[in-house]
C-alpha positions in Angstrom: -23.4 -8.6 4.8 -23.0 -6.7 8.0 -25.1 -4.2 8.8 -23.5 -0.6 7.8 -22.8 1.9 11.1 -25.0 5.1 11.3 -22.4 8.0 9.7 -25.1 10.6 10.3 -23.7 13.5 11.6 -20.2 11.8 10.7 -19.2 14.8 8.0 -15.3 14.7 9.0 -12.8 12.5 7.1 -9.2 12.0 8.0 -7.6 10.4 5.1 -4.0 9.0 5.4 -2.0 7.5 2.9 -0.5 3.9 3.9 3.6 3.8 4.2 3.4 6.5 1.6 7.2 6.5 -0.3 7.6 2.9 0.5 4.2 2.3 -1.2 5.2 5.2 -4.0 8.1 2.8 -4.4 7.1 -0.3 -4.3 4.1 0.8 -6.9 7.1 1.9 -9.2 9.5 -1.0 -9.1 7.4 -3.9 -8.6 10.2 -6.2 -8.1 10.0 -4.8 -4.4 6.0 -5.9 -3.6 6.3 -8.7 -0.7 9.6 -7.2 0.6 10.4 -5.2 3.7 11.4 -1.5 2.3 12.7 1.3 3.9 12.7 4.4 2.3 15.4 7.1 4.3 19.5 7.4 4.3 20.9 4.7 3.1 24.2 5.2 5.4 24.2 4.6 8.7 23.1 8.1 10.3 20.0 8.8 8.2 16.3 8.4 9.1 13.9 5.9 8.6 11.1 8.0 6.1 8.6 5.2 5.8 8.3 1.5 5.7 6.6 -1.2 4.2 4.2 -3.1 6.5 6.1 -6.2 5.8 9.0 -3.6 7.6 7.3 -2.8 10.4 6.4 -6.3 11.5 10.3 -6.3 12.2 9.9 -3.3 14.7 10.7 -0.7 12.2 9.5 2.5 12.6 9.5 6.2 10.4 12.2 8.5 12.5 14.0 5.3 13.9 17.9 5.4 12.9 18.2 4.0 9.5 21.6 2.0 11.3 18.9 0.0 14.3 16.6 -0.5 11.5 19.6 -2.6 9.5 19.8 -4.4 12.6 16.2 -4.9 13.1 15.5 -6.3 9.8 18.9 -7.5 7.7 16.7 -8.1 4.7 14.9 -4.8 4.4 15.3 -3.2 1.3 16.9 0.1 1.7 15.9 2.9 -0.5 17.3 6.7 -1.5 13.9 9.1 -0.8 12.6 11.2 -4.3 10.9 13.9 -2.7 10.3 15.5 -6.4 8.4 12.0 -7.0 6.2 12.2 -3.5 5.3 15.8 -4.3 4.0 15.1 -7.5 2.0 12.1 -6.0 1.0 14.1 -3.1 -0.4 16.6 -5.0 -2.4 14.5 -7.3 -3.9 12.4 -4.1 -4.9 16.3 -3.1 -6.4 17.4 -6.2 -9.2 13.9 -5.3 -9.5 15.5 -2.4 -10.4 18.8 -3.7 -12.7 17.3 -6.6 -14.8 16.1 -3.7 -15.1 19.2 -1.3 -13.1 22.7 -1.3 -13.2 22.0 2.5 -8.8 20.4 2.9 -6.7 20.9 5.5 -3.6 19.1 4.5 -1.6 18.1 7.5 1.6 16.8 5.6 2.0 15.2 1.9 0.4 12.2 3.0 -2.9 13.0 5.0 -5.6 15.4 5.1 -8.9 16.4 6.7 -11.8 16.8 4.9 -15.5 18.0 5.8 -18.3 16.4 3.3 -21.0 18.3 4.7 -21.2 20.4 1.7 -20.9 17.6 -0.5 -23.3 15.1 0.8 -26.2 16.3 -1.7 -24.2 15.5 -4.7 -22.3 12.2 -3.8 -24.0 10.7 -0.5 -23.4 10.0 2.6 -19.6 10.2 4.7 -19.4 6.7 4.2 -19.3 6.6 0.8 -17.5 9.7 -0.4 -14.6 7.5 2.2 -14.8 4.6 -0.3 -15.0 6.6 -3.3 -12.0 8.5 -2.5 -10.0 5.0 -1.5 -11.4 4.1 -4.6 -10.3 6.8 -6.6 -6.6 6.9 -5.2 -6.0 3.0 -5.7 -7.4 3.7 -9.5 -5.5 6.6 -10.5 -2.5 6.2 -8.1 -1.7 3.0 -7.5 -1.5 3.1 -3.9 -3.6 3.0 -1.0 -5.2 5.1 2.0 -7.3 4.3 5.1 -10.0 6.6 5.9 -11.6 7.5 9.5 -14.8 9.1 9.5 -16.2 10.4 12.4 -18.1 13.7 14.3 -14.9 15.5 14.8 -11.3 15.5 13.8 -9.9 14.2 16.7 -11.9 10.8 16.2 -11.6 10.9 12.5 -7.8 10.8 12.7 -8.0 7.8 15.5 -10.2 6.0 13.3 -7.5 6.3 10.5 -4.7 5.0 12.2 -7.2 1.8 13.6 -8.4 0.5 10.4 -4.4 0.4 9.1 -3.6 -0.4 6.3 -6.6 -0.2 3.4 -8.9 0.2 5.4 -12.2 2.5 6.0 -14.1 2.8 10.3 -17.0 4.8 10.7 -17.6 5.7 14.4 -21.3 6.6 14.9 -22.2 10.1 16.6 -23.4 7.6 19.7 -20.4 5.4 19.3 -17.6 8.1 20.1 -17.5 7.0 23.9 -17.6 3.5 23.3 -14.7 3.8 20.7 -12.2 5.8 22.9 -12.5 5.0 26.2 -10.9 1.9 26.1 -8.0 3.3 23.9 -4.8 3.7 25.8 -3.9 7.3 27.0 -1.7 7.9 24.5 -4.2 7.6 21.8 -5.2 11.1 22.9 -3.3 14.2 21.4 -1.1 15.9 23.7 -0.1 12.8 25.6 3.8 12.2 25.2 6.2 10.7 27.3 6.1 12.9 30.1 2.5 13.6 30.5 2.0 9.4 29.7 4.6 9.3 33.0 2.3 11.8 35.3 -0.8 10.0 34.1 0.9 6.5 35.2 1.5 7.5 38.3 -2.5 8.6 39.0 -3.2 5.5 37.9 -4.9 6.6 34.5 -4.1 4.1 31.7 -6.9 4.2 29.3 -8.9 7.2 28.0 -12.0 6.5 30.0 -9.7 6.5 33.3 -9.2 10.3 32.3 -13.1 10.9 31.4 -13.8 9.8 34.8 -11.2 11.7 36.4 -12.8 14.9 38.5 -11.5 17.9 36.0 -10.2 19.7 39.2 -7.5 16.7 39.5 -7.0 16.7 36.3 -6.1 20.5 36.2 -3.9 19.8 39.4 -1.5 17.7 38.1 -1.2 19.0 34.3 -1.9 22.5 34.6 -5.5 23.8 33.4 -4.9 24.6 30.3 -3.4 20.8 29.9 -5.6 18.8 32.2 -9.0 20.8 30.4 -7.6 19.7 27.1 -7.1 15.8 27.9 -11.0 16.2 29.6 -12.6 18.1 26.4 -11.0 15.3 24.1 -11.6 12.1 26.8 -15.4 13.3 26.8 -15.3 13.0 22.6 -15.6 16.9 22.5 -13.5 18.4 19.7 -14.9 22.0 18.3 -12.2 22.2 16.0 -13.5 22.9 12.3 -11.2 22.2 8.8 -9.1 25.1 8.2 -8.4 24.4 4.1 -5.3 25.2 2.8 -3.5 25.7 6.3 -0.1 28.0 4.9 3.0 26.5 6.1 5.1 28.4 9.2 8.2 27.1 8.1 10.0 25.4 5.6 13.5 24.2 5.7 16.1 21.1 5.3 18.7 19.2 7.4 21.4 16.7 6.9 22.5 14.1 9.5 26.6 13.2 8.3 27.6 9.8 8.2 30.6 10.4 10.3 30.8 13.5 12.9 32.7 16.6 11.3 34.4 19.2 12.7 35.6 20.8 9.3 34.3 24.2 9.1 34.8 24.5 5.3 32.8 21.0 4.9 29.9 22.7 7.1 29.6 25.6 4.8 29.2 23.5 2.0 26.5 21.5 3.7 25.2 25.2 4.4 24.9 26.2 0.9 23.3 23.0 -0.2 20.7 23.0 2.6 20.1 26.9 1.7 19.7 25.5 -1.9 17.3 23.1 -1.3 15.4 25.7 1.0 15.4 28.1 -1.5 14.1 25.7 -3.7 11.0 24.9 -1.8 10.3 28.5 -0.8 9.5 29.2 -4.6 7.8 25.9 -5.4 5.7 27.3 -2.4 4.9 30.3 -4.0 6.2 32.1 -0.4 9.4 34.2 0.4 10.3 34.4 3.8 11.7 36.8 7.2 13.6 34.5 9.1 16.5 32.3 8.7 17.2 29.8 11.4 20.6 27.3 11.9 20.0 24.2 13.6 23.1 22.6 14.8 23.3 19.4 16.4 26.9 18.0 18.3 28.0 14.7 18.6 26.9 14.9 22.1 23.6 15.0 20.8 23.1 18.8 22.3 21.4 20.8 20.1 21.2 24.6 19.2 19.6 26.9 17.3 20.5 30.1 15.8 17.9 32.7 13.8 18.2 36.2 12.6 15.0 38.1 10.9 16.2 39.9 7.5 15.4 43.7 7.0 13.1 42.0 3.7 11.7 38.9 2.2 13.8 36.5 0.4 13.7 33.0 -1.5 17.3 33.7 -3.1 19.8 30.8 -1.6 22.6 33.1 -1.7 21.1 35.3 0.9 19.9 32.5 3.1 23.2 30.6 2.8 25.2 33.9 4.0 22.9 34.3 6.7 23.4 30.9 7.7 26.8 31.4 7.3 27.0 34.1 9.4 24.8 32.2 11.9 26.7 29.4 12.5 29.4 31.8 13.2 28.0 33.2 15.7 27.2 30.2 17.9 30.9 30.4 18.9 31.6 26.3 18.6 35.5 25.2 19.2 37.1 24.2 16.0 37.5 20.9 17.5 33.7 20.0 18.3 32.3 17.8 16.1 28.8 18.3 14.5 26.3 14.9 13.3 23.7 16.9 12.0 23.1 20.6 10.8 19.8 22.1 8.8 18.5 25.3 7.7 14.8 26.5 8.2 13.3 29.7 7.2 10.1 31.6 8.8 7.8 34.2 8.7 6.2 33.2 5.1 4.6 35.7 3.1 3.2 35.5 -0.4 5.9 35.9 -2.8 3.6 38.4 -4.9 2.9 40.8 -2.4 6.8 40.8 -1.3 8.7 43.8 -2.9 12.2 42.9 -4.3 14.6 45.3 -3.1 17.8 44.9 -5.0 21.0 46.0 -3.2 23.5 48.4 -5.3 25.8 45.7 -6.8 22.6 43.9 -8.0 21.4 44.0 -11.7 17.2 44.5 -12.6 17.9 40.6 -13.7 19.5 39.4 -10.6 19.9 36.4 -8.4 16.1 35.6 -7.8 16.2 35.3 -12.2 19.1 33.5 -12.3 17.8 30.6 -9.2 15.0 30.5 -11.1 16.4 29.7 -14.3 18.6 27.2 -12.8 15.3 25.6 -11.2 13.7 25.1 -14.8 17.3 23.1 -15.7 16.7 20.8 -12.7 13.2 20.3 -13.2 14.3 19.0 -16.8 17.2 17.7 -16.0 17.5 16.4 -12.3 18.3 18.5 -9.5 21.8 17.4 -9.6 22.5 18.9 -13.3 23.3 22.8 -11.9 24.6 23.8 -8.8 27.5 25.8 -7.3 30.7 24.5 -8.0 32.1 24.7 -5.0 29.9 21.5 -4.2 32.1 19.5 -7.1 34.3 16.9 -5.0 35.4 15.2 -8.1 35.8 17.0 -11.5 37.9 14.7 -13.0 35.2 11.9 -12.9 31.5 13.4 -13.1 28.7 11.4 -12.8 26.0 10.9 -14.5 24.3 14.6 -14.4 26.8 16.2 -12.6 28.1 19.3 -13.9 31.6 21.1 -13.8 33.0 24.7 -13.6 33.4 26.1 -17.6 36.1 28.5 -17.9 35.7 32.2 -18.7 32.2 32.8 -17.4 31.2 36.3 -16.6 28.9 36.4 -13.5 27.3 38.8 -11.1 30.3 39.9 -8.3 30.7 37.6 -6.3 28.5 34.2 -7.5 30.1 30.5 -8.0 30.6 29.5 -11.1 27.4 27.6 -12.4 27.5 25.3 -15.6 25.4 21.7 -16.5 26.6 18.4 -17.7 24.6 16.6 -20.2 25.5 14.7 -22.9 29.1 15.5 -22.6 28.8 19.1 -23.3 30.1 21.7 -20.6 27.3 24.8 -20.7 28.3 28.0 -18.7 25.8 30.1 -16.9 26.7 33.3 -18.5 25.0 36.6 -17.9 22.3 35.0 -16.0 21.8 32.8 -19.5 22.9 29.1 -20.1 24.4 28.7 -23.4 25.5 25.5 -25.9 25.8 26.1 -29.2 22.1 28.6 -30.4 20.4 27.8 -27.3 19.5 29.6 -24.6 17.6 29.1 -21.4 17.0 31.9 -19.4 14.6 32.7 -16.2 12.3 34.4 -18.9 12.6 32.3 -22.0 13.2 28.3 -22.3 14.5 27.3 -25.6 15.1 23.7 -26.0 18.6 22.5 -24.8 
């Protein structure tokens, strides 16, 4: 047995999840364990999300073109992503987290940081709380995560991504130097493609290059606010503590098409199922939010972006979709330019219980926040395709499976879509803010059983 590495002093943990949805899937349909997977859009535009390690011995990468990554690897299994399914995992793997220390700062639904130091009286030391958690998420998960524990976050995270996949690295207090200097430059945060280019051409390829760089130089060529940051992190120095429960600045959704559009009507429909999904998240999130922003991407690959701050708070889709509406608009494009990609993003989150609703005139006291609502208990029953705006219907004479169609002689608030769900071959209208078949109602304040 080897001789276990000092973790005194070692009270941060970076814990990552390994290929998370290709592992989420893989642990679901077992058929797939051995294969290459790719989870992302299974047409040719999308994103690759994740992918198996047997994937990424092909060269496959997560934000590579899911069409390169066909090419790459003809026998990867290609998968549609279930957020729903991630965010349920993801907040199970957080709640280990949290059993061992109220010190979490999630960085995204797969990783987090983690300080021990309050909890190394009642479970030991850093290097075991690491193996218990792995332990703990491979037990009640099903899935696995490599941990890096270290001094400080910076080396933490590092140590994560070395000991890929399953695995756990300590790097002692006195180790830190001898672990990063002979990492390439990229290894250290803030380094991209630009900054790797100016650092080439000094001659600086690995971290200790830069640690033995004179600060002065450093400052020269990357600014000083640059150049001190590569220094600080080169020398192992990283003051940064775990901040838990970091709130999110933005939340949002994009769509890449699978041919480039120039249909504005088709746009707008994107718009209001982005603004949908948005909306979505914002209440799952608790938040309501200021700002609404349009991304719009042209086949040219230029990109713009387009964002108008509301008089109030909001996490209603019909008030994000007309201000994306209205912002898409205004950017002015030719009817003949094509678009690949568009997305909608709201900022400026607030606490949804401290926001004050404030109703316009044609509003009712039960309004459109009630009714969203209601319609995201029928999803989260039903599927997220059950109930939506009709207008997103391309083919009511042959539903599928949990689709939904327009019911006649619905009486809505001015101006909504009509809104009914499919299930079981019954036809339900949204009426009055109330979904009815037969006796049964389901309302934003009541659920009866449908």
């Amino acid at each position: 047995m080897g001789v276990r590495p000092d973790d005194t002093g070692c009270h941060i943990l970076h814990v990552d999840m390994d290929a998370f949805y290709a592992s989420v899937e893989i642990r679901d349909r077992p058929e797939l364990a051995g294969q290459p997977v790719v989870v992302g859009g299974t047409g040719g535009r999308g994103v690759v999300l994740s992918a198996s390690y047997q994937a990424r011995t092909f060269g496959v990468r997560s934000a590579m073109p899911v069409g390169r990554a066909q090419r790459m690897c003809p026998r990867a299994v290609f998968v549609a992503p279930r957020h729903r399914v991630y965010a349920a995992v993801s907040k199970e793997v957080m709640a280990i987290f949290g059993a061992v220390t109220p010190e979490v700062e999630p960085l995204a639904l797969d990783e987090a940081f983690l300080d021990v130091s309050g909890a190394l009286r009642r479970l030991g030391a850093p290097a075991g709380i690491a193996s218990h958690i792995r332990a703990q998420v491979a037990r009640q998960q099903g899935i696995t995560c490599s941990v890096g524990v270290a001094p400080t976050k910076f080396v933490a995270k590092i140590a994560s991504v070395r000991c890929k996949p399953d695995g756990l690295l300590v790097i002692p207090r006195d180790g830190v130097l001898d672990f990063l200097h002979p990492l390439p430059v990229a290894a250290l945060w803030g380094v991209g493609e630009r900054t790797g280019e100016t650092l080439a051409r000094l001659g600086l390829r690995t971290v200790g290059d830069i640690a033995h760089t004179p600060l002065a130089a450093l400052q020269h060529e990357l600014g000083v606010a640059q150049g001190s940051h590569l220094a600080a992190l080169a020398g192992g120095r990283d003051d940064r503590r775990v901040l838990p429960q970091v709130a999110e600045k933005s939340i949002g959704a994009e769509e890449t098409f699978a041919t480039d559009i120039d249909d504005p009507e088709r746009i707008r429909r994107e718009l209001l199922k982005l603004s949908g999904r948005t909306a979505h998240s914002l209440r799952a999130s608790g938040c309501v939010a200021r700002t609404v922003s349009v991304k719009i991407r042209l086949a040219s690959f230029k990109t713009m972006t387009r964002s108008r701050t509301l008089s109030y708070p909001t996490d209603v889709a019909r008030e994000i979709y007309a201000t994306a509406c209205s912002l898409y608009e205004s950017a002015g494009l030719d009817r003949a330019v094509r678009l690949r990609l568009v997305g909608v993003r709201v900022s400026g989150l607030v606490p949804a219980t401290g926001a004050n609703a404030q109703l316009t005139l044609d509003e009712r006291p039960i309004g459109w926040r009630e009714a969203e609502q209601a319609v995201d208990k029928i999803a989260e029953r039903f599927g997220s395709s059950a109930v939506r705006p009709a207008v997103l219907v391309e083919d009511t004479d042959r539903p599928p499976e949990g689709a939904f169609l327009p019911a006649a002689r619905c009486t809505l608030p001015p101006g909504v879509s009509t809104l009914v769900f499919w299930k079981l071959n019954r036809v339900c209208g949204v009426k009055g803010h109330r979904t009815r078949a037969g006796r049964k109602v389901f309302n934003g304040r009541r659920r009866a059983a449908l």
